[in-house]
C-alpha angles and dihedrals in degrees: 000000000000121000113236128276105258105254105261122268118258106255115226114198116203127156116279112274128213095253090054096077101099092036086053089050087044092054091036089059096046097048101043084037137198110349097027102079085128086076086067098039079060098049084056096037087056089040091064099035138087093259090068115111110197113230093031103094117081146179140217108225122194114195116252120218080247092067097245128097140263118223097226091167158356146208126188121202107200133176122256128154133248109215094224111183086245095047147322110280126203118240141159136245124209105218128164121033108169122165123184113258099243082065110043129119088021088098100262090127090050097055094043087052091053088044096051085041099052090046097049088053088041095057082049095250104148105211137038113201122192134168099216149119115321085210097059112028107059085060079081102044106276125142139183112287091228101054083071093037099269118148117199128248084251147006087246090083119082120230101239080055095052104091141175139180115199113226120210088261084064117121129190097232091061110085130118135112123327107239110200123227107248106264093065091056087037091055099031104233100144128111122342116329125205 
């Protein structure tokens, strides 16, 4: 007879600290896997741009027996622009969420997505937009963007993927077309890719 499976480790999320940057790339890999390396390149191309907001990337730490942590996943928050007919309004994208395989489906992403969500409303942004599974991401309050009136950065997202939670600074006049921050055209990771 198998023995029991351990109970599972408590999950602490806190902002991402400076030191964190090889343990995020390390977690970005595992979780997007052989062949999207590209995922990780992107968490270090938005780290270094202009779209970067300090204090809006976190990770999910499990205590090792040693008394440290070990970095089990990660969600950046990063600022993009949404072109409103009255002016361009700056709001954030969660991209990516990446959680290491051995922890997956035991609510780490989730935690790391309510955590991300209360400190962006918190900051006062009004929208959060995502391209992301239509199965998984309404369970924290995301919608589809067009059922706001919100249109896609391209035409390569489909519309189920195209996501957005509204934040308590949201207002109804502001809807429009997402524009991305750079990193995200100069790495192409937009929309499906072959």
């Amino acid at each position: 007879m198998p023995s029991p499976a351990p109970p599972p480790q408590p999950v602490h999320v806190r902002p991402e600290a400076p030191g964190d940057a090889a343990a995020v790339r390390d977690v970005t890999l595992r979780a997007f896997g052989p062949g999207e390396e590209v995922v990780a390149d992107l968490v270090d191309a938005l780290r270094a741009s202009s779209a970067h907001v300090p204090g809006l990337s976190f990770v999910a730490t499990v205590p090792r027996p040693d008394r440290t942590e070990e970095v089990v996943g990660h969600v950046l928050l990063t600022r993009s622009w949404l072109d409103s007919p009255e002016r361009l309004v700056e709001v954030l994208v969660l991209s990516p969420l990446g959680v290491v395989p051995e922890r997956q489906r035991a609510g780490v992403g989730g935690a790391l997505v309510r955590h991300a969500l209360d400190a962006a409303d918190a900051a006062g942004w009004p929208l959060v937009f995502l391209e992301g599974d239509p199965g998984y991401y309404p369970r924290h309050g995301f919608v589809t963007g067009r059922s706001l009136g919100f249109l896609a950065p391209s035409d390569r997202i489909p519309g189920p993927a195209f996501q957005v939670v509204p934040l308590s600074a949201y207002a109804r006049w502001m809807r429009g077309r997402l524009v991305y921050a750079d990193p995200f055209w100069a790495l192409d990771c937009v929309g499906l890719r072959p």
